[in-house]
py3Dmol code that shows the C-alpha trace and the ligand (Angstrom):
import py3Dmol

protein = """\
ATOM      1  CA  UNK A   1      64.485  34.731 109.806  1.00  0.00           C
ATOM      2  CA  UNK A   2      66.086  38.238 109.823  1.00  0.00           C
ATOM      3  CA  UNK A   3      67.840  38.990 112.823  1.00  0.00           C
ATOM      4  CA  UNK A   4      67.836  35.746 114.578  1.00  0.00           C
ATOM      5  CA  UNK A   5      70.258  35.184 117.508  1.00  0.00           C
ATOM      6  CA  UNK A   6      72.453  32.558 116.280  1.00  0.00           C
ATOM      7  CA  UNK A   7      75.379  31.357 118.932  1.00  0.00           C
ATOM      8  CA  UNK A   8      78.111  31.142 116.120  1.00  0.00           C
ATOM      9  CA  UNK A   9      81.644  30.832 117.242  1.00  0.00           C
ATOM     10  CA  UNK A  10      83.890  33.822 115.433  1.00  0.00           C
ATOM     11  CA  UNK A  11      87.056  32.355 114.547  1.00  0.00           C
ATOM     12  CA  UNK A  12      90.256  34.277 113.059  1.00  0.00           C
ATOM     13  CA  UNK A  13      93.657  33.119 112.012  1.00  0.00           C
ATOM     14  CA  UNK A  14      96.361  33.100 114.807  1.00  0.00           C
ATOM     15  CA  UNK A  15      98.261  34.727 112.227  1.00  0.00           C
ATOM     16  CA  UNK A  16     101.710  35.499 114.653  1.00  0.00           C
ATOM     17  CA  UNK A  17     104.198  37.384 113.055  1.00  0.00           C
ATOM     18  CA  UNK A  18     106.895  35.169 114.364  1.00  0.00           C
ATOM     19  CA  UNK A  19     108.287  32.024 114.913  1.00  0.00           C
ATOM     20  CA  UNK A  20     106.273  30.464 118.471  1.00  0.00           C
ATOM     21  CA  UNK A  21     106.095  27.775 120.106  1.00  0.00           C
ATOM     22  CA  UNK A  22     102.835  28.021 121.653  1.00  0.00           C
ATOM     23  CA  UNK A  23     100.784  24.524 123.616  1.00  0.00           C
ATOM     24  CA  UNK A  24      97.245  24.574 123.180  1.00  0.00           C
ATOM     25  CA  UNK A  25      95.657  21.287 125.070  1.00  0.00           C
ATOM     26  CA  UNK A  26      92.899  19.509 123.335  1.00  0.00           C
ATOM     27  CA  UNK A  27      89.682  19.197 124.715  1.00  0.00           C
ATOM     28  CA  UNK A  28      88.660  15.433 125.261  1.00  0.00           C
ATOM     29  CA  UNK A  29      84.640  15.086 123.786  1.00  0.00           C
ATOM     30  CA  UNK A  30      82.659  11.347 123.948  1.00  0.00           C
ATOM     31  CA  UNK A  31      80.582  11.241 120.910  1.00  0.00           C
ATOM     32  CA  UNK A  32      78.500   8.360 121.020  1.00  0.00           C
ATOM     33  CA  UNK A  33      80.750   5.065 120.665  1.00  0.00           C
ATOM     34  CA  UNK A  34      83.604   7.319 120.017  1.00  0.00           C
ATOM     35  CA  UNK A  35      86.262   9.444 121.837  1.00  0.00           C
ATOM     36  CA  UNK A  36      88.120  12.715 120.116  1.00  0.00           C
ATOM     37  CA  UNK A  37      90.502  14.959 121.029  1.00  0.00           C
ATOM     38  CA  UNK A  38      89.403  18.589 119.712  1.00  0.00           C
ATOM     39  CA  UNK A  39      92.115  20.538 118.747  1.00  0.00           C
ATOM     40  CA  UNK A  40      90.303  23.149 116.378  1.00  0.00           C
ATOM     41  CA  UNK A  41      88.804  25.217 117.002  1.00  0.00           C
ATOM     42  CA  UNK A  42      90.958  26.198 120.741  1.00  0.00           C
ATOM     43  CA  UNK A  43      90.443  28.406 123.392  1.00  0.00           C
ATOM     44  CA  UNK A  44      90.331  31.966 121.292  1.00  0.00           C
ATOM     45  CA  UNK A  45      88.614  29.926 118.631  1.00  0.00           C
ATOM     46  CA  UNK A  46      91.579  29.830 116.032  1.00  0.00           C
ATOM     47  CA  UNK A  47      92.444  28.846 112.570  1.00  0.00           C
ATOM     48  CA  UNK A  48      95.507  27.943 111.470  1.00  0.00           C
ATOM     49  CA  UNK A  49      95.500  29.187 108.028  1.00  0.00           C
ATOM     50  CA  UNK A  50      92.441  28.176 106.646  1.00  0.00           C
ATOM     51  CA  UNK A  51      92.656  25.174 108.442  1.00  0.00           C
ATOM     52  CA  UNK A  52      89.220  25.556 110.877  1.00  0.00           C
ATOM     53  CA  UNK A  53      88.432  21.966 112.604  1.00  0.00           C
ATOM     54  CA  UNK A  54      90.813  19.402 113.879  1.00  0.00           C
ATOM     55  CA  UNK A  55      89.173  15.939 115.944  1.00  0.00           C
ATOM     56  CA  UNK A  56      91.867  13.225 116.428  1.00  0.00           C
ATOM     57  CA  UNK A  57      90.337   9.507 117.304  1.00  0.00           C
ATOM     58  CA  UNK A  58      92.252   6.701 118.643  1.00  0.00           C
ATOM     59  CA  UNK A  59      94.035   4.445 117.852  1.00  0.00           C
ATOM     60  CA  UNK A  60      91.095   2.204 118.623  1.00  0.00           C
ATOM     61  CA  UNK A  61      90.423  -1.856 118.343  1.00  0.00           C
ATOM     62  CA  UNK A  62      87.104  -2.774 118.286  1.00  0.00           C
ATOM     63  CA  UNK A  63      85.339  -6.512 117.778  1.00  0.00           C
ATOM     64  CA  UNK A  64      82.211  -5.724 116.978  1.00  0.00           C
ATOM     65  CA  UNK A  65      79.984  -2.749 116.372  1.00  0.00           C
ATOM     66  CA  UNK A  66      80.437   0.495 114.528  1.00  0.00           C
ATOM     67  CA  UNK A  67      82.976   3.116 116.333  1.00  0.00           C
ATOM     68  CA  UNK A  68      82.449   5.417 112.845  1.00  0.00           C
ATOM     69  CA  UNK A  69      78.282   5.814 112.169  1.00  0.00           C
ATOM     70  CA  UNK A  70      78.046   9.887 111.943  1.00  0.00           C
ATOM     71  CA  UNK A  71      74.390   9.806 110.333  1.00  0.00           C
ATOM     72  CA  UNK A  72      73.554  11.926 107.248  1.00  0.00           C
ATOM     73  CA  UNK A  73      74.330  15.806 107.793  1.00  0.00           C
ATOM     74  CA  UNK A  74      75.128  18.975 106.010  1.00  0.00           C
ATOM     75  CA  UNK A  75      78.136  21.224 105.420  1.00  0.00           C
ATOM     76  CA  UNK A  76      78.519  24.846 103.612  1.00  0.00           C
ATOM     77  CA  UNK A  77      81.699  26.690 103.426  1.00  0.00           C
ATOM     78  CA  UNK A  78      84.150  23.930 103.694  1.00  0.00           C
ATOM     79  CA  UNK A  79      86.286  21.073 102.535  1.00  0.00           C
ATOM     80  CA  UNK A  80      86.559  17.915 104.930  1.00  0.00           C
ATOM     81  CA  UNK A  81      89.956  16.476 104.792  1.00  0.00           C
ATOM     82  CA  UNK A  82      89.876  12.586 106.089  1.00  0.00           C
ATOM     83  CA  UNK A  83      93.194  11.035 107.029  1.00  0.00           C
ATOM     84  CA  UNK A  84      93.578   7.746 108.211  1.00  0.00           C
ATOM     85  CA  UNK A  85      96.772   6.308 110.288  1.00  0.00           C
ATOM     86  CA  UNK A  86      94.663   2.779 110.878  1.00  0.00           C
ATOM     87  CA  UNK A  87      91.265   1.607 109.743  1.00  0.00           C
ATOM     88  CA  UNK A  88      88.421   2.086 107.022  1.00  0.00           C
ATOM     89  CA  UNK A  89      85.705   4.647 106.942  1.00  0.00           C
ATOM     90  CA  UNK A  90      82.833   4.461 104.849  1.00  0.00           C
ATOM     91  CA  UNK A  91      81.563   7.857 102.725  1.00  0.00           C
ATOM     92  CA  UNK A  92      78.437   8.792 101.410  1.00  0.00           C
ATOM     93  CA  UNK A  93      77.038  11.661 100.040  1.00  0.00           C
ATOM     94  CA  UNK A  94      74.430  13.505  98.156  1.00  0.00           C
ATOM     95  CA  UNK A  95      75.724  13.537  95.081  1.00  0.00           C
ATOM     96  CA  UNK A  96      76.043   9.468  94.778  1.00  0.00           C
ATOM     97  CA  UNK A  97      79.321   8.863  95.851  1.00  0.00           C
ATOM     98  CA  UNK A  98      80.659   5.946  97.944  1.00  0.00           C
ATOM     99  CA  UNK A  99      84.030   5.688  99.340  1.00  0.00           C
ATOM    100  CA  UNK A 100      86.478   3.521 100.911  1.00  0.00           C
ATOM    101  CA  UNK A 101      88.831   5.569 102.993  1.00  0.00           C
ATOM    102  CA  UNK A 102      92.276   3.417 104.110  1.00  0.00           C
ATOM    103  CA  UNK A 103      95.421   4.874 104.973  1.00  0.00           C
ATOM    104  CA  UNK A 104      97.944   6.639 102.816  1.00  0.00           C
ATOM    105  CA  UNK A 105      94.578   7.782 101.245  1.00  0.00           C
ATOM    106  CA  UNK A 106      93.067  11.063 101.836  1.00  0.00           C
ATOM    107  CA  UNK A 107      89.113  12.187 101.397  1.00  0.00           C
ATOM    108  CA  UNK A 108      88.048  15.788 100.314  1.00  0.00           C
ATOM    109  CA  UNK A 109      85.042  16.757 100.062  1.00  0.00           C
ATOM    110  CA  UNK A 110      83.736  20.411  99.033  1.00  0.00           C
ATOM    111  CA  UNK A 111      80.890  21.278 100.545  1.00  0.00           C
ATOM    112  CA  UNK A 112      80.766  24.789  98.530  1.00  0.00           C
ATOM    113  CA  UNK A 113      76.920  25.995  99.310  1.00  0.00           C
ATOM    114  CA  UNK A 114      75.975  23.136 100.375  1.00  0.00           C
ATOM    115  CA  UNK A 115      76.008  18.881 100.653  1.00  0.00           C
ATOM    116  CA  UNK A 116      75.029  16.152 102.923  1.00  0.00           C
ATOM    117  CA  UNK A 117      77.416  13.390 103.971  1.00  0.00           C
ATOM    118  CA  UNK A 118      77.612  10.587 106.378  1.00  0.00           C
ATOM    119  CA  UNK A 119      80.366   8.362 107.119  1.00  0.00           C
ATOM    120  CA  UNK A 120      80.732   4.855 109.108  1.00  0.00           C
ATOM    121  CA  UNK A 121      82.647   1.955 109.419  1.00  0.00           C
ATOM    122  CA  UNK A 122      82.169  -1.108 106.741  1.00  0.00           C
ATOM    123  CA  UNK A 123      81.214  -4.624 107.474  1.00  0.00           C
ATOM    124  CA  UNK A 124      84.251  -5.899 106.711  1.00  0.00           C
ATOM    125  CA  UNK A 125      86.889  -4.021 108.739  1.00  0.00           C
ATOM    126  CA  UNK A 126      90.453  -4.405 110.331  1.00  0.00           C
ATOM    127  CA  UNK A 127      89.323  -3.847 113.670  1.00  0.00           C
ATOM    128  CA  UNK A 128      90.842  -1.072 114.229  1.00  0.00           C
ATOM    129  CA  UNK A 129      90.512   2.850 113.601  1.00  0.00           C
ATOM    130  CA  UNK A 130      92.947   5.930 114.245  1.00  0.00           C
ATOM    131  CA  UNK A 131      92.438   8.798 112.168  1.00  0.00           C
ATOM    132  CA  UNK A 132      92.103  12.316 111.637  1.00  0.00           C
ATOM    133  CA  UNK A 133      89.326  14.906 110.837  1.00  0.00           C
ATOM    134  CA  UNK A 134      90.139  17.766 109.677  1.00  0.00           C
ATOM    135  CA  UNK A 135      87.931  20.752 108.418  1.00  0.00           C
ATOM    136  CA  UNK A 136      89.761  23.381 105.686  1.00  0.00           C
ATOM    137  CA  UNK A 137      87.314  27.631 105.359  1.00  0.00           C
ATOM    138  CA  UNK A 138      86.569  28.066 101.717  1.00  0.00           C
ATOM    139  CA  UNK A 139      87.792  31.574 101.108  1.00  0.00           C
ATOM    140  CA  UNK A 140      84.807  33.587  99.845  1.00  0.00           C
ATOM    141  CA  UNK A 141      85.535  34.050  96.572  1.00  0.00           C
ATOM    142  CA  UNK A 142      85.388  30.099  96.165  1.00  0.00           C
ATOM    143  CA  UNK A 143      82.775  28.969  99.372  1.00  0.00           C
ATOM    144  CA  UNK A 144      79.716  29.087  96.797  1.00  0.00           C
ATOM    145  CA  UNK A 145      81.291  26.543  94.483  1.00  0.00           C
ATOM    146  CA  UNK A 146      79.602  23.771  93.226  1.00  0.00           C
ATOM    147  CA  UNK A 147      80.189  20.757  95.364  1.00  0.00           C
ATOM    148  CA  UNK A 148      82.461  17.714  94.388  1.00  0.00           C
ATOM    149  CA  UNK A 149      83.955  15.175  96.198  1.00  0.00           C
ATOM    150  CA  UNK A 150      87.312  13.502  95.449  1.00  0.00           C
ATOM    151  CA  UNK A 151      88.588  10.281  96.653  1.00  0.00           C
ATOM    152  CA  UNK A 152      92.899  10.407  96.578  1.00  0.00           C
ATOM    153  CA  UNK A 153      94.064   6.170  96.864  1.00  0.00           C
ATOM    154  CA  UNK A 154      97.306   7.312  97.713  1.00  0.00           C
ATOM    155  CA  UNK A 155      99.394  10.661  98.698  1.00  0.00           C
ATOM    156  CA  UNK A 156     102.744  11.177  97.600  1.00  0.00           C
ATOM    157  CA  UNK A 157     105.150   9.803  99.843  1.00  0.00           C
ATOM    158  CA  UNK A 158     108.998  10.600 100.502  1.00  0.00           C
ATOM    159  CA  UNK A 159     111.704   9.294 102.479  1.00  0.00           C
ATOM    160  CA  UNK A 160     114.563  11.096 103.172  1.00  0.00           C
ATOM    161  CA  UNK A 161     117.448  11.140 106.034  1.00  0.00           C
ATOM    162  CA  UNK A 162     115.433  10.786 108.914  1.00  0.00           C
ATOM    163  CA  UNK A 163     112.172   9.719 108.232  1.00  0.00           C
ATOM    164  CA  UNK A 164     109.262   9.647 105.661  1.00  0.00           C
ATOM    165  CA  UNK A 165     106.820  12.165 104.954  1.00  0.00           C
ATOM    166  CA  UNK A 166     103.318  12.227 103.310  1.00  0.00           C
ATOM    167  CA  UNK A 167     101.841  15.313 101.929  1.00  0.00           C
ATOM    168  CA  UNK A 168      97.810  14.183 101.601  1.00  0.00           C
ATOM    169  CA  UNK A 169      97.215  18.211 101.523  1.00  0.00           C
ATOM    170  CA  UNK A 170      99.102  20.954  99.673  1.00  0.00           C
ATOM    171  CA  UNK A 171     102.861  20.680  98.633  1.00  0.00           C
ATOM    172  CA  UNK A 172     105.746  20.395 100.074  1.00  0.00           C
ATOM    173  CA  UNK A 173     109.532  20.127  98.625  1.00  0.00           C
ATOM    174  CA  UNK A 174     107.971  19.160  95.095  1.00  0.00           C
ATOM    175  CA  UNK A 175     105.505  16.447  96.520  1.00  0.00           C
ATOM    176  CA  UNK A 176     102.014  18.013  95.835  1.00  0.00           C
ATOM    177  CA  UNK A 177      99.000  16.268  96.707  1.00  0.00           C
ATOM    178  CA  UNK A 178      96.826  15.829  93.920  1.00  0.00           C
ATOM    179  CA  UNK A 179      93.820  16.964  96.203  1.00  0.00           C
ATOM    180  CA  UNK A 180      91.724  19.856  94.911  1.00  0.00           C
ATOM    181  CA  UNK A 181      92.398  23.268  97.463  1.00  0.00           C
ATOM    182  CA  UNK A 182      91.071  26.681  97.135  1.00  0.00           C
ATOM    183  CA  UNK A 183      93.869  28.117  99.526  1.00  0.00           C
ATOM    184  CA  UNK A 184      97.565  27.858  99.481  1.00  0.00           C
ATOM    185  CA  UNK A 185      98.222  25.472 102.673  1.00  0.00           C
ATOM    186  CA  UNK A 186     100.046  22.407 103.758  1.00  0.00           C
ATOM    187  CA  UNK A 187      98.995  19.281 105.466  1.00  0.00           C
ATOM    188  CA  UNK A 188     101.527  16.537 105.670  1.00  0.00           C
ATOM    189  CA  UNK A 189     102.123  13.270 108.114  1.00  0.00           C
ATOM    190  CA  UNK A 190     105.774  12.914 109.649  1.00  0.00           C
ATOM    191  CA  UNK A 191     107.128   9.365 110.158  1.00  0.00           C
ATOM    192  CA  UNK A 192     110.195  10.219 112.480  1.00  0.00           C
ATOM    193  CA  UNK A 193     112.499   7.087 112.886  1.00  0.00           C
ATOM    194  CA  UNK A 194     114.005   6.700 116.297  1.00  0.00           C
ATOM    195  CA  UNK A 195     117.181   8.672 117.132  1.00  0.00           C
ATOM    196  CA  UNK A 196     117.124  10.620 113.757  1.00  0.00           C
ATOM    197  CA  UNK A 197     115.298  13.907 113.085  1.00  0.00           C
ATOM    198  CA  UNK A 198     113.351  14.972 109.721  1.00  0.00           C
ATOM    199  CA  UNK A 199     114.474  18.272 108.565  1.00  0.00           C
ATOM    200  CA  UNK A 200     111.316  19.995 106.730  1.00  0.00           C
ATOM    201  CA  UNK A 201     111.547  22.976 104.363  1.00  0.00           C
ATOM    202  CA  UNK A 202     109.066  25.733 105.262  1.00  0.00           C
ATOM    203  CA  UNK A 203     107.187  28.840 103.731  1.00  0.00           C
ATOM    204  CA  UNK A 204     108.187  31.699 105.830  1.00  0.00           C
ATOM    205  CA  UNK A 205     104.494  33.134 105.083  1.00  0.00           C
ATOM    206  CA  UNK A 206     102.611  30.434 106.680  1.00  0.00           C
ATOM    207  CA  UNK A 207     101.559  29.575 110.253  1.00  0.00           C
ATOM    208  CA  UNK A 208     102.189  26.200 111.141  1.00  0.00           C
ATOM    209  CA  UNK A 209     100.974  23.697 113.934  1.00  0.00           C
ATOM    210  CA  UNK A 210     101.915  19.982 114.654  1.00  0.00           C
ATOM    211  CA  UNK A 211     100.062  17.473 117.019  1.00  0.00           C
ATOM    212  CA  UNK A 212     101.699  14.175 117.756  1.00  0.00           C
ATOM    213  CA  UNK A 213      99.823  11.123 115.949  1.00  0.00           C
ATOM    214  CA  UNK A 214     102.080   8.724 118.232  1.00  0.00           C
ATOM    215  CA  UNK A 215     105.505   7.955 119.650  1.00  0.00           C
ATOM    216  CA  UNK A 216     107.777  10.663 120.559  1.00  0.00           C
ATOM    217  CA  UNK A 217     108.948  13.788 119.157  1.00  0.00           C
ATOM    218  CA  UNK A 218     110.359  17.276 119.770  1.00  0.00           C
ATOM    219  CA  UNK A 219     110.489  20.524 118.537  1.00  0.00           C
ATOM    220  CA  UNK A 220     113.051  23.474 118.647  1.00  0.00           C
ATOM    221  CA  UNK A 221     114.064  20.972 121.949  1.00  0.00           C
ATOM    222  CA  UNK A 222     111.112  20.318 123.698  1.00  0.00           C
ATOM    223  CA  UNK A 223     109.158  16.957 123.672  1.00  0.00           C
ATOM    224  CA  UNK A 224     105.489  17.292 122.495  1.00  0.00           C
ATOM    225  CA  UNK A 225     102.857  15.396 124.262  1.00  0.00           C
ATOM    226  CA  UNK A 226      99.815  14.139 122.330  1.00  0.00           C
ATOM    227  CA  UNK A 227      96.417  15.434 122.388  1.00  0.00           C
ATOM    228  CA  UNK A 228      98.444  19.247 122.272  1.00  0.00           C
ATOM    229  CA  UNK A 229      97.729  21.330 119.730  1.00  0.00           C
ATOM    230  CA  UNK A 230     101.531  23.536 118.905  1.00  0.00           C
ATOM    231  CA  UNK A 231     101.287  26.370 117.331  1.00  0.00           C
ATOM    232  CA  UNK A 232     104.516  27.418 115.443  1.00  0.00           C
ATOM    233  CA  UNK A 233     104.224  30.751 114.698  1.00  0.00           C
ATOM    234  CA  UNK A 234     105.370  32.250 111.356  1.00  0.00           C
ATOM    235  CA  UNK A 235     108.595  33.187 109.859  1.00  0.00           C
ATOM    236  CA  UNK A 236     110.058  29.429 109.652  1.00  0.00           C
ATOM    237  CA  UNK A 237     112.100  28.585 106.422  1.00  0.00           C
ATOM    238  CA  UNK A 238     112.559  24.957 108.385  1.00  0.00           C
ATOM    239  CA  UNK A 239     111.265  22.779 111.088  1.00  0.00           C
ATOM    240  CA  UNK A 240     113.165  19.954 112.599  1.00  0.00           C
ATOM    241  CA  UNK A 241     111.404  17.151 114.656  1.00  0.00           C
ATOM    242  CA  UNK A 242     113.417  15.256 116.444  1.00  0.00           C
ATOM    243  CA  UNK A 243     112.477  11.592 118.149  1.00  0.00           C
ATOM    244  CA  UNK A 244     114.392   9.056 120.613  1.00  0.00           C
ATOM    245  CA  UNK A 245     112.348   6.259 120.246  1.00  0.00           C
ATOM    246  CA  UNK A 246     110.434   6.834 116.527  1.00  0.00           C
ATOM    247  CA  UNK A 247     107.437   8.754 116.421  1.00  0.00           C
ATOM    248  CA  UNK A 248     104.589  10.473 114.017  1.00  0.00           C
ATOM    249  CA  UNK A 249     103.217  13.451 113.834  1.00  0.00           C
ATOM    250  CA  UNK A 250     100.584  15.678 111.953  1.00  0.00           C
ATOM    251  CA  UNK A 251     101.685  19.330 110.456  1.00  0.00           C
ATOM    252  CA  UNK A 252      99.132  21.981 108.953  1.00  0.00           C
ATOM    253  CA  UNK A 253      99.785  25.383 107.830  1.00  0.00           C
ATOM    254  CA  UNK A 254      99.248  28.267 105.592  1.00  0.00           C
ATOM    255  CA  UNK A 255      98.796  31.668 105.003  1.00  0.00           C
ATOM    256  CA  UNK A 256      96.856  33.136 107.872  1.00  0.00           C
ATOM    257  CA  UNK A 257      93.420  33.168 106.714  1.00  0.00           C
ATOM    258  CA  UNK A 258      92.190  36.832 105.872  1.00  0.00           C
ATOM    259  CA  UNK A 259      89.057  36.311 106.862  1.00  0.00           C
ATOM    260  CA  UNK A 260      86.619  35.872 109.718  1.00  0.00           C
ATOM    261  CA  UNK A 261      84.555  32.906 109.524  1.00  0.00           C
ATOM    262  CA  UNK A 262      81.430  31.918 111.806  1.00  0.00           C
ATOM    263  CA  UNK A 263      81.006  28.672 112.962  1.00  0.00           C
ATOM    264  CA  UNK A 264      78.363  26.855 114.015  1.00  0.00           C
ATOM    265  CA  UNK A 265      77.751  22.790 113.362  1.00  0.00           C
ATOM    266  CA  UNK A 266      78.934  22.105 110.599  1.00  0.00           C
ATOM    267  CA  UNK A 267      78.446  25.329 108.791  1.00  0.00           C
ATOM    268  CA  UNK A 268      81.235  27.819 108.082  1.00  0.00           C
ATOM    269  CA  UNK A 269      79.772  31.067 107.131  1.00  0.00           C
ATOM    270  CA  UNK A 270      80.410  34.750 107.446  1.00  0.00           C
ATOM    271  CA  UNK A 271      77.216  36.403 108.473  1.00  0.00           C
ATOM    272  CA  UNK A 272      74.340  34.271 110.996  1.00  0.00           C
ATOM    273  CA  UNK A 273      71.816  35.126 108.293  1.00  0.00           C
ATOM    274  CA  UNK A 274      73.724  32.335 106.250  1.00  0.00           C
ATOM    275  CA  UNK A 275      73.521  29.732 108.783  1.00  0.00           C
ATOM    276  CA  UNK A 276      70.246  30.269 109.403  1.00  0.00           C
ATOM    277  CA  UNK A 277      69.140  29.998 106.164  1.00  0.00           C
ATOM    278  CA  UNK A 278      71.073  26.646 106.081  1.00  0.00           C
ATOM    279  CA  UNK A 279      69.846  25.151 109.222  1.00  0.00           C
ATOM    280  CA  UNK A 280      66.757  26.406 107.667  1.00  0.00           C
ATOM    281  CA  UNK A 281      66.969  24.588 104.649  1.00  0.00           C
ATOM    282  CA  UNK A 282      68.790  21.396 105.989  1.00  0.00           C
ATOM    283  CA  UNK A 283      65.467  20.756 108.171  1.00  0.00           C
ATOM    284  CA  UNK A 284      62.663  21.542 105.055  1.00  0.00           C
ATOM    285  CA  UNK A 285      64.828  19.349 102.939  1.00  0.00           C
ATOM    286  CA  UNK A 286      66.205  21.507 100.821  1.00  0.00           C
ATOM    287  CA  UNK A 287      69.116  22.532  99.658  1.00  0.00           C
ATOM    288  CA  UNK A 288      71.085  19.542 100.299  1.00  0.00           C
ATOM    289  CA  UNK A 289      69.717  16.707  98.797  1.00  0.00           C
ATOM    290  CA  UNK A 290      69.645  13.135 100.201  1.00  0.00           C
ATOM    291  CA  UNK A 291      72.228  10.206 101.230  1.00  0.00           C
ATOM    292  CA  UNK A 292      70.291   7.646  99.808  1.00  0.00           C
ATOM    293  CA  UNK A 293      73.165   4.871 100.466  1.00  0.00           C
ATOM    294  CA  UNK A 294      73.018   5.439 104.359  1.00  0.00           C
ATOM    295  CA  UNK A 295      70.655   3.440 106.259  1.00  0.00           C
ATOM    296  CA  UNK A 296      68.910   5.356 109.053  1.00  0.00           C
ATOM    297  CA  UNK A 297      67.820   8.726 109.667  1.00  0.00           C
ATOM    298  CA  UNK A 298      69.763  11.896 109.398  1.00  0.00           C
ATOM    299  CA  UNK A 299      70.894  14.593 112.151  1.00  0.00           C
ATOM    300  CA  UNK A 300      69.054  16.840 113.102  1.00  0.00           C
ATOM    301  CA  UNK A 301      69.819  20.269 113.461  1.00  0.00           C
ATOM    302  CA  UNK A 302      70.327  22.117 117.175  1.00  0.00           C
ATOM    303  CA  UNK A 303      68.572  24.804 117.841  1.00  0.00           C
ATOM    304  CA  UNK A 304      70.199  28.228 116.677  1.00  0.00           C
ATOM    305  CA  UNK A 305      70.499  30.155 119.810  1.00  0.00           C
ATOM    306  CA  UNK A 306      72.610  27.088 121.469  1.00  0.00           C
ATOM    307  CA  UNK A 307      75.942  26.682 120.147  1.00  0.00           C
ATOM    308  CA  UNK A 308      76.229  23.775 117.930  1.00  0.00           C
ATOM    309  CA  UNK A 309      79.715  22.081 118.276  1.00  0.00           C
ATOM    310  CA  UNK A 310      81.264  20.599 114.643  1.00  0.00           C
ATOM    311  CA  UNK A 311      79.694  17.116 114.361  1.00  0.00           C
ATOM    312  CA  UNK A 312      81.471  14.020 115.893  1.00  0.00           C
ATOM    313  CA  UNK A 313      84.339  12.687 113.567  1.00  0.00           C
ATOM    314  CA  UNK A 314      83.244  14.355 110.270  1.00  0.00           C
TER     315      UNK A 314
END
"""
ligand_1 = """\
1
MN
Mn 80.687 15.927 108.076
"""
view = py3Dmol.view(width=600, height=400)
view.addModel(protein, "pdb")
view.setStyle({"model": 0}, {"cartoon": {"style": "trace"}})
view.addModel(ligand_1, "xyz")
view.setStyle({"model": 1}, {"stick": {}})
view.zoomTo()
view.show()
């Protein structure tokens, strides 16, 4: 396998050296039965910390059918984060375990050298989904851990003058999520009620971005539309989102990320000899092990020299 092309995306931390206020529009991307917005990587193929992969989907309703049925697939190098505003999702992995993903709960799982997974809506549902996926780089020193997967019921959550605030990632102003990390970073949804503003204590070394999850809301005075990716810069000790009519929205941040990473499907590597190897693996059945609890047949891997966009929704 030496010396195979492999069309990896090189992606770096923003890493600004001041306070911004920087758009970055989302790309819109149909994947099977359901719609995302991609807003990691963006154009210039960015981290945020070590924050690498953000897809945002719906809010849907549905009557029938499955809008979440990502078949079995690998990862390396990464954690998933799962947030839910609305809905159930389904996971399965390699190692045996099933979860049931519902709002105010958050799913990690850490891929470390390697795991399969697939997710999907349950039988008995809500009807709706509206949700976000969000991928975290291991830093190296911790990307050939053993992989685990952790299922949080419930993030801490905070109200204070203006609106409520749930850290499912990180810490913030003594809430810490109870979710395992292997960087110092922040992720944290921001219930805005209308004609107030939440006032948010920030780490001056981080880089920061918000999307809006719904409603309305502004930043340093100007209104944020969704599907926008806004990049904060660095060098904030505090953040105040401001809405008319109540709205939500999504921050993530931490320490610019030190490293380069290569991406390419769901692999987060450093050198293309690594993803090879995986892809390599993933297709002789090694490596990864099996989903046994999902019913149907797994991905299959792209071809190398094409690049492989991040999987739908996972
Ligand atoms: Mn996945």
């Amino acid at each position: 396998m030496s010396g195979e092309r492999v069309a990896a995306e090189t992606c770096v931390a923003l890493g600004a050296t001041q306070q911004k206020l920087e758009s970055y529009p989302g790309r819109e991307i149909e994947l099977g039965s359901l719609a995302v917005t991609r807003l990691l990587p963006v154009k210039g193929k960015r981290l945020i910390g070590p924050w690498c992969f953000l897809d945002r989907y719906g809010p849907f309703t549905f009557a029938e059918g499955r809008p979440m049925d990502v078949a079995a697939h690998p990862h390396i190098g990464l954690q998933t984060v799962t947030w839910l505003l609305d809905g159930e999702v389904v996971h399965n992995d390699s190692l045996g375990y099933e979860s049931l993903l519902r709002s105010s709960g958050v799913n990690v799982m850490t891929s470390g050298n390697g795991i399969a997974h697939a997710e999907h809506t349950p039988t008995r549902h809500s009807g709706r989904l509206n949700g976000v996926q969000l991928w975290v780089a291991l830093p190296d020193q911790h990307r050939h851990v053993n992989a685990s997967f952790q299922h949080v019921d419930r993030v801490p959550l905070y109200e204070q003058r203006g609106g409520i605030i749930q850290v499912f990632a990180g810490g913030l102003d003594g809430s810490i999520s109870p979710a395992t990390h292997f960087s110092d970073l922040l992720g944290a949804d921001v219930m805005v009620h209308p004609r107030t503003a939440v006032d948010m204590p920030l780490q001056p070394a981080y880089e920061y971005a918000a999307i809006v999850l719904g409603g309305d809301c502004s930043v340093d005075g100007e209104r944020l539309h969704e599907r926008v990716l806004y990049y904060l810069g660095t060098r904030r000790s505090d953040v105040s989102f401001a809405s008319d009519s109540g709205g939500r929205l999504l921050l993530i941040g931490g320490p610019p990320f030190a490293e380069t990473i290569l991406m390419w499907w769901n692999f987060v590597a450093r050198t293309p000899q690594e993803i090879a190897d995986a892809r390599n693996d993933w297709e002789e059945r090694r490596r990864f092990g099996e989903v046994t609890a999902y019913d149907g047949p797994r991905l299959a891997a792209p071809s190398l020299v094409r690049f492989a966009n991040p999987n739908p929704a996972s």
